[in-house]
PDB file of N, CA, C and O in Angstrom, chain B, residues numbered from 101:
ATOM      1  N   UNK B 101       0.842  -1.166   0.000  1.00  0.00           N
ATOM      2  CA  UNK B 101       0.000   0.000   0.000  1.00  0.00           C
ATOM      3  C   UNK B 101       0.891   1.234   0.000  1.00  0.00           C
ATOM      4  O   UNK B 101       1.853   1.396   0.751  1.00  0.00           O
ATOM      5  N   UNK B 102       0.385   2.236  -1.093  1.00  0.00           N
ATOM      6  CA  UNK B 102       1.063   3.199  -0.957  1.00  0.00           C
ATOM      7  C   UNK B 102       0.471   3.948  -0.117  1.00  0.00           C
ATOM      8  O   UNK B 102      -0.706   3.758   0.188  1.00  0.00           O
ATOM      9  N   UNK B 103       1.230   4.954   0.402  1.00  0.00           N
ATOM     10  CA  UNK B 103       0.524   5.858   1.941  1.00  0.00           C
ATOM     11  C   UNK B 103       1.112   7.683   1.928  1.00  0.00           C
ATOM     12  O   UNK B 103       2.196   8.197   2.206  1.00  0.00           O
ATOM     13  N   UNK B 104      -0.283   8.275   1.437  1.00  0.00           N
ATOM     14  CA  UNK B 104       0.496   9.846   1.042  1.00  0.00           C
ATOM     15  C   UNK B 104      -0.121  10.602   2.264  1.00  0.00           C
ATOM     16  O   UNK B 104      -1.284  10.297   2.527  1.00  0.00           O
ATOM     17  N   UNK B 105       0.502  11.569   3.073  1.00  0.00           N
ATOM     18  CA  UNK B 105      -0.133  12.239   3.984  1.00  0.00           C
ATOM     19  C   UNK B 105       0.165  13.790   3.335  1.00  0.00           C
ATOM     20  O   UNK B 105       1.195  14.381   3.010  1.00  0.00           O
ATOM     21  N   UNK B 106      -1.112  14.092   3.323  1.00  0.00           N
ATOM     22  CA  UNK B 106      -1.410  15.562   2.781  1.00  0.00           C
ATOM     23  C   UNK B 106      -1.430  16.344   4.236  1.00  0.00           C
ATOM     24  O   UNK B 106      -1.598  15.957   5.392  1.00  0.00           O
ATOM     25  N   UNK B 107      -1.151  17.768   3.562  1.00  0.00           N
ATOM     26  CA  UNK B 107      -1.756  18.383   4.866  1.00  0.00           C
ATOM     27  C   UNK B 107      -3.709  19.374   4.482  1.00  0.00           C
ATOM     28  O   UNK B 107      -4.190  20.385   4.992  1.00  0.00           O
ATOM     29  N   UNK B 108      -4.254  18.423   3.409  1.00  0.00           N
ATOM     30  CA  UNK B 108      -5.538  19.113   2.913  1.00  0.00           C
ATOM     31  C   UNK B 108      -5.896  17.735   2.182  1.00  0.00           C
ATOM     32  O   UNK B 108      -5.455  17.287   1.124  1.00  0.00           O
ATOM     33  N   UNK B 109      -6.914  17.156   3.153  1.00  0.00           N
ATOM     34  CA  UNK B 109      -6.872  16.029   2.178  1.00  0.00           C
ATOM     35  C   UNK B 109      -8.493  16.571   1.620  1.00  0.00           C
ATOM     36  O   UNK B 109      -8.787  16.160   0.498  1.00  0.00           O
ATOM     37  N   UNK B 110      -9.196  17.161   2.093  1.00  0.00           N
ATOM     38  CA  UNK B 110     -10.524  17.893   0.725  1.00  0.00           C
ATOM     39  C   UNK B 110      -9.912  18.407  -0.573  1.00  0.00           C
ATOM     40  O   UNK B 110     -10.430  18.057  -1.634  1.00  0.00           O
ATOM     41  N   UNK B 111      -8.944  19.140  -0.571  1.00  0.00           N
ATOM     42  CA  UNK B 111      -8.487  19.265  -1.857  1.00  0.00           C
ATOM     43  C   UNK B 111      -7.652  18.279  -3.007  1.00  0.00           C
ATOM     44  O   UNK B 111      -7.435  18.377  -4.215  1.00  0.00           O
ATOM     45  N   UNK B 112      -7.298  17.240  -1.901  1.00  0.00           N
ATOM     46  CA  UNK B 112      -6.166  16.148  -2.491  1.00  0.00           C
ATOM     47  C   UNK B 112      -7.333  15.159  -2.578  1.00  0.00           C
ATOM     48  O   UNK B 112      -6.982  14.016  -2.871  1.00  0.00           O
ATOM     49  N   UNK B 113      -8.176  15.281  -2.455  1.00  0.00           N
ATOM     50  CA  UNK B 113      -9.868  14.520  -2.783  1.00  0.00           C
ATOM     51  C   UNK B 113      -9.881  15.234  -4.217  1.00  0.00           C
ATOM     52  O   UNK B 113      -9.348  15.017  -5.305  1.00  0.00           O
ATOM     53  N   UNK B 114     -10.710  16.148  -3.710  1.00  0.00           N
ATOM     54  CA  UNK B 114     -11.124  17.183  -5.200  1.00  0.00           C
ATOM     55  C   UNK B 114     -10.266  16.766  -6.588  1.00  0.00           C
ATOM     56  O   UNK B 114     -10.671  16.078  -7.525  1.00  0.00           O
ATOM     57  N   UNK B 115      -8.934  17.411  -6.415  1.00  0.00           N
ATOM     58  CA  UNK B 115      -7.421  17.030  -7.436  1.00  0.00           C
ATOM     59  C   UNK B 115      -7.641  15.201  -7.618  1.00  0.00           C
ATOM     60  O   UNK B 115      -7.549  14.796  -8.777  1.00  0.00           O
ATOM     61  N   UNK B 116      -7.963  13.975  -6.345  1.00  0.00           N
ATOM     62  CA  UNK B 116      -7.726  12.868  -7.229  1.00  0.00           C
ATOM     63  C   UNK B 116      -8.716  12.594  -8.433  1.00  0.00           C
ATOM     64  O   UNK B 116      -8.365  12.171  -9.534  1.00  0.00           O
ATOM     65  N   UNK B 117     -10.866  13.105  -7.794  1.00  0.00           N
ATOM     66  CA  UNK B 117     -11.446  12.830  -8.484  1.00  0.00           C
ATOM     67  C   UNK B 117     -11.653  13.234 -10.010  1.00  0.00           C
ATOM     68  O   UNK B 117     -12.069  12.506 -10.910  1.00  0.00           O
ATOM     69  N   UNK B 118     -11.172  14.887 -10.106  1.00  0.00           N
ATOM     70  CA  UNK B 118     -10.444  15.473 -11.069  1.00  0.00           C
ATOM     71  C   UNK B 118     -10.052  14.614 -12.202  1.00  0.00           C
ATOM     72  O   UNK B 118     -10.656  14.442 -13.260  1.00  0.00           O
ATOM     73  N   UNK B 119      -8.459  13.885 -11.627  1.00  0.00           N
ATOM     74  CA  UNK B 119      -7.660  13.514 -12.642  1.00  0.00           C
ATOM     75  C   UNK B 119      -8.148  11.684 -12.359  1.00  0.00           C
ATOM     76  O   UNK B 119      -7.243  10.851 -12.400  1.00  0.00           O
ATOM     77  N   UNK B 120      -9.445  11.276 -12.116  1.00  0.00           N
ATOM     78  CA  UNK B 120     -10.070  10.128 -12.975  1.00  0.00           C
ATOM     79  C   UNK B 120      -9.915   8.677 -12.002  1.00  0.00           C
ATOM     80  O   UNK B 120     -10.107   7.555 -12.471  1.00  0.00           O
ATOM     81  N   UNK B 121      -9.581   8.905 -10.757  1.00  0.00           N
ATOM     82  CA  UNK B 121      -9.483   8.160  -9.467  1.00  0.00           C
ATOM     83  C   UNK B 121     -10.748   8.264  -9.296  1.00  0.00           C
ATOM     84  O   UNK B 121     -11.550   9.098  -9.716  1.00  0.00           O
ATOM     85  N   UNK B 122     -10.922   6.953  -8.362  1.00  0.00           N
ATOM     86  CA  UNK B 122     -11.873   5.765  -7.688  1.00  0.00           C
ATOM     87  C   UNK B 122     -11.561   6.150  -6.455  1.00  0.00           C
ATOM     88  O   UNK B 122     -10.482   5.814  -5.967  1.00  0.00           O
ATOM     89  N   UNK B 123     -12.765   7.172  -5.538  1.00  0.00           N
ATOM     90  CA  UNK B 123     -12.490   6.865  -4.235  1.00  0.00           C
ATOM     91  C   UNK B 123     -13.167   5.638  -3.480  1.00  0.00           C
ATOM     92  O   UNK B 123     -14.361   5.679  -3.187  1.00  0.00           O
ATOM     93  N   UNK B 124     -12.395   4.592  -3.188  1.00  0.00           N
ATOM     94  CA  UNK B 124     -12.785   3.912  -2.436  1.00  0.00           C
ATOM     95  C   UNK B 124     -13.364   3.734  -1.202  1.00  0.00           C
ATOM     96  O   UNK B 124     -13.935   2.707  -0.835  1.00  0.00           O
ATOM     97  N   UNK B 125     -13.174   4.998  -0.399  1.00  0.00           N
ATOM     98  CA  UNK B 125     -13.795   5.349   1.186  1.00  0.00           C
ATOM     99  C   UNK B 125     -13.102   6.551   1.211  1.00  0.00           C
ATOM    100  O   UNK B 125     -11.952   6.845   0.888  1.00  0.00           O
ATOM    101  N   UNK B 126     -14.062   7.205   1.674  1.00  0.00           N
ATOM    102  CA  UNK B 126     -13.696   8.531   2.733  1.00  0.00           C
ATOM    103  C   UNK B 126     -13.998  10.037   1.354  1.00  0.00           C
ATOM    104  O   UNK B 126     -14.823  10.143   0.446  1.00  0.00           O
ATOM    105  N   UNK B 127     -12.824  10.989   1.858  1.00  0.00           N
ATOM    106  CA  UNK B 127     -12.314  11.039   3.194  1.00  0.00           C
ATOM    107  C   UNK B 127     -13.263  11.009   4.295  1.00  0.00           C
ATOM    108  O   UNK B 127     -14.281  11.681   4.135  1.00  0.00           O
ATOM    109  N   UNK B 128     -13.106  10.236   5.594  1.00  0.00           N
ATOM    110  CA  UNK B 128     -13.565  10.668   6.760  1.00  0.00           C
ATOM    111  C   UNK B 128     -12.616  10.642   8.114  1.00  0.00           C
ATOM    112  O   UNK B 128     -11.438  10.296   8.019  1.00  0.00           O
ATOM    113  N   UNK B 129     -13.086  10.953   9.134  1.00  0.00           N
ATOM    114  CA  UNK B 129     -12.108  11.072  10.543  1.00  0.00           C
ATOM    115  C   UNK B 129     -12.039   9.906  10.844  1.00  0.00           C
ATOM    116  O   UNK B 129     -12.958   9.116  10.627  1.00  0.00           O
ATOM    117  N   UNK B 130     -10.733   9.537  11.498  1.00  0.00           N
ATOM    118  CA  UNK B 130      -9.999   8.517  12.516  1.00  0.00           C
ATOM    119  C   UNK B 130      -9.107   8.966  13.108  1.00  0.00           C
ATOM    120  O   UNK B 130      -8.410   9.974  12.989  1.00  0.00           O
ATOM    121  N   UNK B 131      -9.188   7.601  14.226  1.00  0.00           N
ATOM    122  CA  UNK B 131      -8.277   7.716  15.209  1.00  0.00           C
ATOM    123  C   UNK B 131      -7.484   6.914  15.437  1.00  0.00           C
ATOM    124  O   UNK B 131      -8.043   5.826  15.581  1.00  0.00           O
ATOM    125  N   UNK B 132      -6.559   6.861  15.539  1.00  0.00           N
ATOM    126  CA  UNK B 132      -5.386   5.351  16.001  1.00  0.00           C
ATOM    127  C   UNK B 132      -4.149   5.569  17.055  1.00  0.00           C
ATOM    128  O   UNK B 132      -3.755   6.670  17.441  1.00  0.00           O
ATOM    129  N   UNK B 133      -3.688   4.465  17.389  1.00  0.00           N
ATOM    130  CA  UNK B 133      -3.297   4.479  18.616  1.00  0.00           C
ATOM    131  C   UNK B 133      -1.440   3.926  17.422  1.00  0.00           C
ATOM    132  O   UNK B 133      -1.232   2.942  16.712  1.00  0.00           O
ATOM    133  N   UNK B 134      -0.783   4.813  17.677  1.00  0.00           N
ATOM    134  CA  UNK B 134       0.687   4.488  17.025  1.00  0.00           C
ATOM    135  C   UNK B 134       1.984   4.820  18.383  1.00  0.00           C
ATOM    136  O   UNK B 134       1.537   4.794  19.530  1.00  0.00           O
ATOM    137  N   UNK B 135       3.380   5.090  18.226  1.00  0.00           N
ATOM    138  CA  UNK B 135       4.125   5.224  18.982  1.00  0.00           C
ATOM    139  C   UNK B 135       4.402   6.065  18.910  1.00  0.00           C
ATOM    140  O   UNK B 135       5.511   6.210  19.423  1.00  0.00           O
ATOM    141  N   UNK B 136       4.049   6.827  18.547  1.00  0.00           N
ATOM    142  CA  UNK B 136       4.025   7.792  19.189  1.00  0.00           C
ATOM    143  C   UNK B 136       3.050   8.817  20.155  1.00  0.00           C
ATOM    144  O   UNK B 136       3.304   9.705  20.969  1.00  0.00           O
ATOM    145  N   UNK B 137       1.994   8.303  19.705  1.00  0.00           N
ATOM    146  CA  UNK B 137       0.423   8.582  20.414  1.00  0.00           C
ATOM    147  C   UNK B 137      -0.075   8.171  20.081  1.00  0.00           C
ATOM    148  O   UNK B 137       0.127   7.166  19.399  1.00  0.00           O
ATOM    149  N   UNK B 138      -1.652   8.974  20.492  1.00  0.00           N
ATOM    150  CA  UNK B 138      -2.793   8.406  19.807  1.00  0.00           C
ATOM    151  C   UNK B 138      -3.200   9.584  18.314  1.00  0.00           C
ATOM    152  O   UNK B 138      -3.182  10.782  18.594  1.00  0.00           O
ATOM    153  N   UNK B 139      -3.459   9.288  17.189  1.00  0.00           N
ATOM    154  CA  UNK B 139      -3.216   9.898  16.221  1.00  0.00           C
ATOM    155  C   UNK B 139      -5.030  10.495  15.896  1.00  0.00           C
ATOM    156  O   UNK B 139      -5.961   9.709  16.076  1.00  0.00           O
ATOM    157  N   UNK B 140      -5.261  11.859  15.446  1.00  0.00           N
ATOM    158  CA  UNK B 140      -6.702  11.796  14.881  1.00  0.00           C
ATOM    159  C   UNK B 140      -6.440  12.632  13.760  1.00  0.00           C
ATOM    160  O   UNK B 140      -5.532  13.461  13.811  1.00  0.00           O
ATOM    161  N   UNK B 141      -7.203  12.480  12.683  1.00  0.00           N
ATOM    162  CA  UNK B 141      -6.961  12.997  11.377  1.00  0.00           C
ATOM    163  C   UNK B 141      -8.273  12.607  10.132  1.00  0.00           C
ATOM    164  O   UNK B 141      -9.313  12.109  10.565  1.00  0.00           O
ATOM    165  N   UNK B 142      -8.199  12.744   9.331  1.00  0.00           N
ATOM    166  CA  UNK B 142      -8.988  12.264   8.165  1.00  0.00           C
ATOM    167  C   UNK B 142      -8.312  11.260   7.067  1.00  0.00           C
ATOM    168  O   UNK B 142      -7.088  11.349   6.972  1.00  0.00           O
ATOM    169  N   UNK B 143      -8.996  10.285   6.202  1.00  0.00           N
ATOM    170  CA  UNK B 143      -8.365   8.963   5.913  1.00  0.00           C
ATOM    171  C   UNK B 143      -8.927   9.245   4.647  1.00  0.00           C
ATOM    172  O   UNK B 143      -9.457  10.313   4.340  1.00  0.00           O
ATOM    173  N   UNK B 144      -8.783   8.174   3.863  1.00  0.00           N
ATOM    174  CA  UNK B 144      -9.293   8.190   2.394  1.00  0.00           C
ATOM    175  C   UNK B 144      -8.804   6.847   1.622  1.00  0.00           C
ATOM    176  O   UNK B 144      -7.641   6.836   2.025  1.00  0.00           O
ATOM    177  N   UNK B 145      -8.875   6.098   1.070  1.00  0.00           N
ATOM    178  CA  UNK B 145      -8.612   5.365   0.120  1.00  0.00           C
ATOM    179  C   UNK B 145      -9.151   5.000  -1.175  1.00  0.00           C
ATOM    180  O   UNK B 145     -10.208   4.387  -1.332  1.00  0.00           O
ATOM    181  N   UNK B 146      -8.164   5.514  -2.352  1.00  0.00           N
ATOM    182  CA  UNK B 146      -8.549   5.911  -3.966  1.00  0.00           C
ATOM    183  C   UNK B 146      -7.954   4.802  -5.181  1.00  0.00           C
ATOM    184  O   UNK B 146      -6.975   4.062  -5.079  1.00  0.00           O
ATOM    185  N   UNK B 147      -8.468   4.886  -5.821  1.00  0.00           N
ATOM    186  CA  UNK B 147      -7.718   3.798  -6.870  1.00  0.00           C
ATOM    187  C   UNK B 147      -7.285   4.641  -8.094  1.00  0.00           C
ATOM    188  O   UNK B 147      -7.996   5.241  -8.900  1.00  0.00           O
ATOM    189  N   UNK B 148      -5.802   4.524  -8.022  1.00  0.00           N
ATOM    190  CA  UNK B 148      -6.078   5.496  -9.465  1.00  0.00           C
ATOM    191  C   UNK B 148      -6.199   4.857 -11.151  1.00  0.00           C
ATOM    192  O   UNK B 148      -6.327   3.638 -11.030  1.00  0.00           O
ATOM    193  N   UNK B 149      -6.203   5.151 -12.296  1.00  0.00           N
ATOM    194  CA  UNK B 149      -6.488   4.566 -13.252  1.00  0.00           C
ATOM    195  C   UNK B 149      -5.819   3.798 -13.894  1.00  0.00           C
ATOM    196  O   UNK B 149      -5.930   3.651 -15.111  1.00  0.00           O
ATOM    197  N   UNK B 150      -4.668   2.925 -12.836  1.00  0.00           N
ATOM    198  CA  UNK B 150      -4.349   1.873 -13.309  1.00  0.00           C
ATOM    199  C   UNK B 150      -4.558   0.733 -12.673  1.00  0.00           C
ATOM    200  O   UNK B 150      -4.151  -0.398 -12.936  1.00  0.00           O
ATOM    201  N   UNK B 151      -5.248   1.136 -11.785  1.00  0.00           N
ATOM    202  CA  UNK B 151      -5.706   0.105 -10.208  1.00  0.00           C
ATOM    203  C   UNK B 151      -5.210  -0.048  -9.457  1.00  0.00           C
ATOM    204  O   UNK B 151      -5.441  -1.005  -8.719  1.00  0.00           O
ATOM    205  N   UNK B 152      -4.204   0.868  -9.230  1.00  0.00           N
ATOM    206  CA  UNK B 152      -3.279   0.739  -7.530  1.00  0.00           C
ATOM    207  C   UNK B 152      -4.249   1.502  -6.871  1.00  0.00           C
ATOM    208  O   UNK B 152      -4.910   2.479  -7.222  1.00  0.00           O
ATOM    209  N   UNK B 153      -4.188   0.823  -5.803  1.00  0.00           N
ATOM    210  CA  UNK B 153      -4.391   1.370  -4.491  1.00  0.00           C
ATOM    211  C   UNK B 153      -3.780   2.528  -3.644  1.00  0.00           C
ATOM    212  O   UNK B 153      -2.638   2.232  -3.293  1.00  0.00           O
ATOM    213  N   UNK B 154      -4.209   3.835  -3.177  1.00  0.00           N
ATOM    214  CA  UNK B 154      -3.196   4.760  -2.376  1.00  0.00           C
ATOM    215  C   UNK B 154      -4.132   4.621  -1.491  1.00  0.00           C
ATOM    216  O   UNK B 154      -5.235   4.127  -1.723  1.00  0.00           O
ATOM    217  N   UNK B 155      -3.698   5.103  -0.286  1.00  0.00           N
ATOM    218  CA  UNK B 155      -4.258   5.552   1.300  1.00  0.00           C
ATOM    219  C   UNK B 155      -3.577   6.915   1.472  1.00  0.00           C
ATOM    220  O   UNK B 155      -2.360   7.099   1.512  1.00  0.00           O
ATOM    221  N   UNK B 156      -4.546   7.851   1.568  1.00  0.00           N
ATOM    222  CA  UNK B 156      -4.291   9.120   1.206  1.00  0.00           C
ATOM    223  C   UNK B 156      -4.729   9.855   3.008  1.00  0.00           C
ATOM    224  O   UNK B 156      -5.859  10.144   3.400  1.00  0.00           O
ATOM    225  N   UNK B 157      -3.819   9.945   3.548  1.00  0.00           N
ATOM    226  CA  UNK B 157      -3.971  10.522   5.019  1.00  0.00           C
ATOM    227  C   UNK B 157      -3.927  12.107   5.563  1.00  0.00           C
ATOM    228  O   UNK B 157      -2.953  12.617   5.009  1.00  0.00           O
ATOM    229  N   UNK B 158      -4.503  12.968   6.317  1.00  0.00           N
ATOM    230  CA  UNK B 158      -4.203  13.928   6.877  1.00  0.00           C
ATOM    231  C   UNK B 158      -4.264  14.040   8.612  1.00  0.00           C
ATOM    232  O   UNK B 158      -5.345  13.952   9.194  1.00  0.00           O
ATOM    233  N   UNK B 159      -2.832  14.267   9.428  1.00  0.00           N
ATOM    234  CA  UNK B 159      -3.070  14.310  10.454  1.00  0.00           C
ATOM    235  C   UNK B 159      -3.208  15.486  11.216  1.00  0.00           C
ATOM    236  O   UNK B 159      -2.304  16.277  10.947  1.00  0.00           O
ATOM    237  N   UNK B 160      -4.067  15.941  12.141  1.00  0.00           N
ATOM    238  CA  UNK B 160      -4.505  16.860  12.814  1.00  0.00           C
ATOM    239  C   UNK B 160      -3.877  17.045  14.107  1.00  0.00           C
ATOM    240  O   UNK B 160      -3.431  18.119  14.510  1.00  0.00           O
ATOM    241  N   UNK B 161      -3.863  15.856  14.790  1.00  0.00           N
ATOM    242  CA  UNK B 161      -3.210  16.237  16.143  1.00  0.00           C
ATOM    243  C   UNK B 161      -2.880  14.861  16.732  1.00  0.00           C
ATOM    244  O   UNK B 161      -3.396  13.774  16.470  1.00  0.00           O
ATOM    245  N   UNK B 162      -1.905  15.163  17.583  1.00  0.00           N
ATOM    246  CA  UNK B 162      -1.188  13.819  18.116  1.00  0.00           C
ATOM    247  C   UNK B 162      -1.174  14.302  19.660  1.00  0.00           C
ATOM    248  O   UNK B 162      -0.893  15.411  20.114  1.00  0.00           O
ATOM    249  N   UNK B 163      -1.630  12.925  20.428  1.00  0.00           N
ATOM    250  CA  UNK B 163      -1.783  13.172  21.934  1.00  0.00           C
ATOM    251  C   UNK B 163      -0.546  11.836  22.215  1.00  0.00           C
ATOM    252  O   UNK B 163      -0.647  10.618  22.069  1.00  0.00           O
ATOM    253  N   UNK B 164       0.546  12.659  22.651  1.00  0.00           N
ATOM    254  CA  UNK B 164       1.646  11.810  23.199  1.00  0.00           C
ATOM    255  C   UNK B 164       1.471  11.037  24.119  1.00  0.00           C
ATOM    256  O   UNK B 164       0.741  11.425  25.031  1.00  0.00           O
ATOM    257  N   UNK B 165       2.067   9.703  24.199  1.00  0.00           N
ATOM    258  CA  UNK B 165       1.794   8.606  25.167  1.00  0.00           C
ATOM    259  C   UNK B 165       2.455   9.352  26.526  1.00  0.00           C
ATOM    260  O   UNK B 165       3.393  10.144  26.600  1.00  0.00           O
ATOM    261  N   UNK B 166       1.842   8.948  27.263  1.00  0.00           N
ATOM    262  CA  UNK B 166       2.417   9.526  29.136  1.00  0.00           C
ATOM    263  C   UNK B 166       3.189   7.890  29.030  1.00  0.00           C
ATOM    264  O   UNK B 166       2.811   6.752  28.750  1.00  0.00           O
ATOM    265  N   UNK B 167       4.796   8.725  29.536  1.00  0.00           N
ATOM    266  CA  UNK B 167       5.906   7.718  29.851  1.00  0.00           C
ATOM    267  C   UNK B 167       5.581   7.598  31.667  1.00  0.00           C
ATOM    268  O   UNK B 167       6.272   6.861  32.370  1.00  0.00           O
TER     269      UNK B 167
END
C-alpha cells in the first residue's frame, strides 16, 4: 500500500477525483493508537487509473503517550 499524507486532504480529494481516481472510502475522521500517540486525522482510500491502491492521510493532532 502506498501511503500519502497531505496536509488538505478535501483538496487532495477534489485534485484525485479530477484527474479520474476511484475513491474507495472517505475522506472521513480517525483515530489510532501508534508510537508515538494516539493519532486523529482524516483517511481516504482511492484507486487510481491503473488500479493501484493509495491511502491518502491527513493528520490533525497527536496526543503523546504519558511515559
Amino acid at each position: 500500500v502506498l501511503v500519502i499524507v497531505t496536509d488538505d486532504i478535501e483538496t487532495a480529494h477534489e485534485n484525485a477525483v479530477a484527474q479520474g481516481a476511484t475513491i474507495l472510502d472517505g475522506p472521513h475522521p480517525y483515530t489510532s493508537n501508534s508510537v508515538v500517540g494516539k493519532k486523529f486525522g482524516s483517511i481516504m482510500f482511492l484507486q487510481d487509473p491503473d488500479g493501484w491502491v493509495i491511502e491518502m492521510t491527513q493528520v490533525d493532532r497527536i496526543i503523546p503517550h504519558e511515559d
